[in-house]
C-alpha positions in Angstrom: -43.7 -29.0 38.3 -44.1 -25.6 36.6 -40.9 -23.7 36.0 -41.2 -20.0 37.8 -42.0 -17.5 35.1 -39.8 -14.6 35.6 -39.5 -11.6 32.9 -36.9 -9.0 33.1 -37.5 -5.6 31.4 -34.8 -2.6 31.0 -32.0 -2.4 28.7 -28.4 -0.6 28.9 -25.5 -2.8 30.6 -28.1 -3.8 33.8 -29.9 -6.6 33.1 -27.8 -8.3 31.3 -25.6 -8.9 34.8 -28.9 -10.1 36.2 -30.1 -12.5 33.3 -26.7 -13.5 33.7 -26.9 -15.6 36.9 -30.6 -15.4 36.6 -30.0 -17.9 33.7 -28.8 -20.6 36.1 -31.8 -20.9 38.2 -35.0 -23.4 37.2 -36.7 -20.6 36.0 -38.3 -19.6 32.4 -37.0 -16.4 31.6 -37.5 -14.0 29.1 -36.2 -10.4 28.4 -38.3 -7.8 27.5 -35.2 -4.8 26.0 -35.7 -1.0 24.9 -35.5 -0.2 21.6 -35.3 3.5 22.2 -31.6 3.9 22.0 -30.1 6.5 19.0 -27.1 6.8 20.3 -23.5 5.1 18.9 -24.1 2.5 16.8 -27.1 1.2 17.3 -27.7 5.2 16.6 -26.0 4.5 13.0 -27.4 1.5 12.3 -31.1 2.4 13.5 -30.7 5.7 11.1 -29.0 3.7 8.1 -31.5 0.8 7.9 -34.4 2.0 9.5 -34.7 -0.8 11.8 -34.8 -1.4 15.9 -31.6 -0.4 17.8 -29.5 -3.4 18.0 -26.6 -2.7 20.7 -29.1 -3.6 24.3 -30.0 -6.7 22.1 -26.6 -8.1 21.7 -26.0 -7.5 25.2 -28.7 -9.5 26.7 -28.4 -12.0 24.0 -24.8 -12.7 25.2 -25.7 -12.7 28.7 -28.6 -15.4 28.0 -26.6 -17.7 25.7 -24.1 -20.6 26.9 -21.7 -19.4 23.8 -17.7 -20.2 24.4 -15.8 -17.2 25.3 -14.3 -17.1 22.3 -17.8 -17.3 20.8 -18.5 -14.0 22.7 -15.6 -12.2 22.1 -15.8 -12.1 18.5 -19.7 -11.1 18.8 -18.6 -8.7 21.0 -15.4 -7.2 19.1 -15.5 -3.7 18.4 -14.2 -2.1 14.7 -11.6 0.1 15.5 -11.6 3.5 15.2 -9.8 4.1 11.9 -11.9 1.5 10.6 -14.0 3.9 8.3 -17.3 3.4 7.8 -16.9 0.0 10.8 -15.8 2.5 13.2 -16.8 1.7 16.1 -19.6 -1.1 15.7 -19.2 -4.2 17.2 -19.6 -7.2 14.6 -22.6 -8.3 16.6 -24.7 -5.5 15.9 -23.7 -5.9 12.1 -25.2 -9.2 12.3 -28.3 -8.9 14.1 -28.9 -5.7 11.6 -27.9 -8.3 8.4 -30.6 -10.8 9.9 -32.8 -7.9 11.2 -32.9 -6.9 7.2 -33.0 -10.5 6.1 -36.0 -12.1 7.9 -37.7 -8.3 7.8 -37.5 -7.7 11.9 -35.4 -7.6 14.8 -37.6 -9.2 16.5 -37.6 -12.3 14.0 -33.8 -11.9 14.0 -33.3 -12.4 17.9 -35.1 -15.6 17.7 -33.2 -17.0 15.3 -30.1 -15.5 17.0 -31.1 -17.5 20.3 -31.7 -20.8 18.5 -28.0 -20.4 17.3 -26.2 -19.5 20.3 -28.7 -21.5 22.3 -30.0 -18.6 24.8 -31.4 -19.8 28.1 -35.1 -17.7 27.8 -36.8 -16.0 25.4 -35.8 -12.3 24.1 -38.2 -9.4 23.0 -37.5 -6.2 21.7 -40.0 -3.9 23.6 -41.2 -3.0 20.1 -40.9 -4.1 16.5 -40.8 -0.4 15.5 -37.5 1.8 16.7 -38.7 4.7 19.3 -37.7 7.6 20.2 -37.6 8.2 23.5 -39.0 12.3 24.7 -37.9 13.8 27.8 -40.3 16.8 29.6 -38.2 18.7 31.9 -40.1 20.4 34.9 -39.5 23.9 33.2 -41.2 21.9 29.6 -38.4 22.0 27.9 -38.5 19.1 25.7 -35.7 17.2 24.7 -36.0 14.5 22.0 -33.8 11.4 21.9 -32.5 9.0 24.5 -28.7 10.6 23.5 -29.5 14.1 24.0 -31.2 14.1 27.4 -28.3 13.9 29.8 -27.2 17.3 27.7 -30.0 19.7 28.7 -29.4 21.0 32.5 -32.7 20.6 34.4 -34.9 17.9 36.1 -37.1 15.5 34.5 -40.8 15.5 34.8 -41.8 12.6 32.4 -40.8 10.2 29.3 -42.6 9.0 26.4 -42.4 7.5 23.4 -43.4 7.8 19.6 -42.6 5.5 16.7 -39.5 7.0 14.7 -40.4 6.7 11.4 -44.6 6.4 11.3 -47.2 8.0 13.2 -49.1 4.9 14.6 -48.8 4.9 18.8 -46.2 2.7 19.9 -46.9 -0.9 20.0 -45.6 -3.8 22.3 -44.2 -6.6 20.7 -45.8 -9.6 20.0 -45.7 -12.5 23.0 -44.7 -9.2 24.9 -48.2 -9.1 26.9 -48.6 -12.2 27.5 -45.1 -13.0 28.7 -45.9 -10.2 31.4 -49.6 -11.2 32.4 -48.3 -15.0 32.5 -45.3 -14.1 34.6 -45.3 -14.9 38.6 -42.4 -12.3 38.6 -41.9 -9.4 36.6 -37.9 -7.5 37.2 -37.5 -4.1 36.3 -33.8 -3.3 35.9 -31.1 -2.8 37.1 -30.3 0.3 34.5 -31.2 4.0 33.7 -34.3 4.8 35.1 -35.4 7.3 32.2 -33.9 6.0 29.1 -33.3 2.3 30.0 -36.5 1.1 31.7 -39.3 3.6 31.8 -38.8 3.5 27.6 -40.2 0.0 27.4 -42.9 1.3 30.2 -44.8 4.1 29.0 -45.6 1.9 25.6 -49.4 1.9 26.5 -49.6 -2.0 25.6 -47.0 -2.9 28.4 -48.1 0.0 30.7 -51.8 -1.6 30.5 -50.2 -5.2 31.5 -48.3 -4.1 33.8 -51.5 -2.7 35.5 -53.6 -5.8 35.0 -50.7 -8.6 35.8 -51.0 -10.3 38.9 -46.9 -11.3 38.9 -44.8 -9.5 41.9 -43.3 -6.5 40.2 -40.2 -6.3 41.7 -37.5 -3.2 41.4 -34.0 -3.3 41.3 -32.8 0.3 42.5 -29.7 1.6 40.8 -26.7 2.0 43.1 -25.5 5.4 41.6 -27.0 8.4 40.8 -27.0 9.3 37.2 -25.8 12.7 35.6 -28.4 14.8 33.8 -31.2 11.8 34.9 -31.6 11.4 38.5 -29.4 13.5 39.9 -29.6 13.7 44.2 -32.5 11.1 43.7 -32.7 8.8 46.6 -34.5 5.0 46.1 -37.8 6.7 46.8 -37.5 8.8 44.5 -36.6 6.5 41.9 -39.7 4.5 43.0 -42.2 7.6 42.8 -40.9 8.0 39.5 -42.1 4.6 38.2 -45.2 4.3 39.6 -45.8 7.9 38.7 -45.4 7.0 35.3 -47.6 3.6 35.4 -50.4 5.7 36.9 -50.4 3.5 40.0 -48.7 2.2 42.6 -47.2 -1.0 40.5 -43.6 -1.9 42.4 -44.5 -4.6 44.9 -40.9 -5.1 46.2 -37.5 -3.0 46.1 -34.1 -4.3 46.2 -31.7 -1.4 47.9 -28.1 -1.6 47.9 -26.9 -0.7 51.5 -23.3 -1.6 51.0 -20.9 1.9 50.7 -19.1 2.1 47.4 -15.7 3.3 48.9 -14.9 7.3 48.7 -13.3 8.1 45.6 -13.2 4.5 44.1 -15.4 5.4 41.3 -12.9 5.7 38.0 -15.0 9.4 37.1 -13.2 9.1 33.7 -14.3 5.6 32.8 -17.9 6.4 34.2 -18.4 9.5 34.0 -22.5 9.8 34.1 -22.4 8.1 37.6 -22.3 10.9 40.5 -22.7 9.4 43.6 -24.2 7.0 45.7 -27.9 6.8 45.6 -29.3 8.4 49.6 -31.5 5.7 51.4 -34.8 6.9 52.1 -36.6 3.3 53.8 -39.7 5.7 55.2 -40.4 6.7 52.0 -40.1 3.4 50.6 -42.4 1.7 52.9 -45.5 4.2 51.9 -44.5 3.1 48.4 -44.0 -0.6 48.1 -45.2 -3.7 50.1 -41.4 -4.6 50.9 -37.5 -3.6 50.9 -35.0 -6.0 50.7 -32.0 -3.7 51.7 -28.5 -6.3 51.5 -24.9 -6.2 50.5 -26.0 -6.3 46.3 -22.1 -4.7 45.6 -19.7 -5.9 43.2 -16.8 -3.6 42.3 -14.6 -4.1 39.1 -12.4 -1.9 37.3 -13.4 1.5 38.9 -17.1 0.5 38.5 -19.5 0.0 41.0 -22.2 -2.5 39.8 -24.4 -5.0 41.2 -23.7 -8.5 41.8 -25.9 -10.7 39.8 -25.9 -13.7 41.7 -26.5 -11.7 45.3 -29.8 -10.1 43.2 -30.9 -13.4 41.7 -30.6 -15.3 45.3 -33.5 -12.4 46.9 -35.1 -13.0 43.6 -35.4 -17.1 44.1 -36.4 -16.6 47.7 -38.9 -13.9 46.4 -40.4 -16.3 44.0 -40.6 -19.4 46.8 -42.2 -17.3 49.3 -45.0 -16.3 46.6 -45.4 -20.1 45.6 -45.8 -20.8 48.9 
């Protein structure tokens, strides 16, 4: 029988803890990951060589791939910071930009990087061009660059996106559409709702296949509210805000965390754009979307409150079997 066809799109540290477990299901997976970031260095390296932000990449590439631990921790290792001109880039970005520069595209890089460590799914940058992400504040301020947004004090109005070093519109990826029109389930986030999903949204190729796909577009709602992005948002809001952008109402299903993160639990100097918990606004939601899942989707670690992968990925699987049905 037919594998599911599940694609997750976002970028930041979300998805990765939902490909994560996702991974181990009978599924066929693929990550769809923004290529908007400027911003450490992925920021360096983008700037440098001209090429697709790396840093999301690795992430999800890790959190696909059946690689030893020790495997992973040297992918993952981090220059230190009186390393000079290595400060602060972790050896797997180095090499994803090497074979990035090699084979002529990230995008030709992260499938050769998943035959080598053996990735469970298939990964896509959202595009083979880096983008730079624009933020319209309600007063039209603009801000550009994913980095710089949390810096200018106002609300956002809307995103979009423009190639960062041509002037043709932004393009999807290729496989990109048809991974999403071919999906039965289509997962957007966990992550940033402005700079780590609605970046690969707003692309007009993906924006038109999201539109057209007859998958169950499911949302994962962040857990905390994020400084200088959604500030006093509630789920609803975070909803609005997506379909707003999409031009319709896309988001079949929502996933709400209802467990409390305990008062002051949060390390505030560890993460420090996190606020507070996101407010629960089900009568909202249910003019929005077709259904809430509201559960226990909690996982605290180290002063962070996160979501728990496999608690996500078991509504997912039940999700999925009820559509088959």
């Amino acid at each position: 029988m037919r594998k599911p066809k599940i694609t997750v799109i976002g970028g930041g540290t979300g998805i990765p803890v939902l490909l994560k477990s996702l991974r181990h299901e009978n599924v066929d997976i693929t990550a769809i990951v923004t290529v908007a970031d400027d911003g450490g260095s992925s920021g360096e390296l983008r700037s440098a060589m001209q090429l697709t932000p790396p840093g999301d990449l690795r992430n999800v590439l890790v959190a696909m791939s059946d690689m030893p631990k020790f495997y992973e921790k040297i992918f993952q290792y981090r220059f230190n910071d009186g390393d000079g001109a290595l400060s602060g880039h972790p050896l797997g970005n180095l090499i994803i930009a090497g074979i990035s520069e090699m084979q002529g595209s990230t995008y030709n890089a992260m499938q050769i990087l998943s035959k080598f460590f053996h990735t469970t799914g298939k990964i896509y940058p959202a595009s083979e061009d880096a983008l730079t992400l624009h933020a319209v504040f309600q007063d039209g301020h603009e801000v550009v660059g994913e980095s710089s947004i949390a810096d200018y004090d106002g609300m956002i109005d809307h995103v979009f996106v423009t190639n960062t070093y041509n002037a043709k519109q932004p393009s999807a990826s290729r496989k990109v559409v048809k991974a999403i029109m071919d999906s039965d389930m289509i997962v957007l986030g966990p992550g940033s709702l402005f700079t780590s999903i609605l970046p690969n949204l707003v692309i007009p190729e993906i924006k038109k296949a999201l539109l057209e796909t007859q998958a169950e577009v499911a949302y994962v709602c962040n857990i905390m509210t994020q400084y200088g992005e959604t500030e006093q948002f509630s789920d609803a809001d975070h909803v609005a805000v997506l379909n707003r952008h999409l031009g319709a109402d896309v988001i079949d299903t929502v996933l709400v965390n209802i467990e409390p993160v305990p008062k002051d639990y949060m390390d505030t100097n560890k993460f420090d754009e996190y606020l507070v918990q996101v407010d629960h606004d089900f009568e909202g939601l249910q003019k929005l979307v077709k259904r809430v899942i509201s559960s226990n989707f909690l996982r605290l670690e180290n002063g962070g409150a996160f979501h728990h992968g496999e608690l996500v990925v078991e509504e997912l699987m039940r999700l999925t079997k009820r559509r088959k049905r």
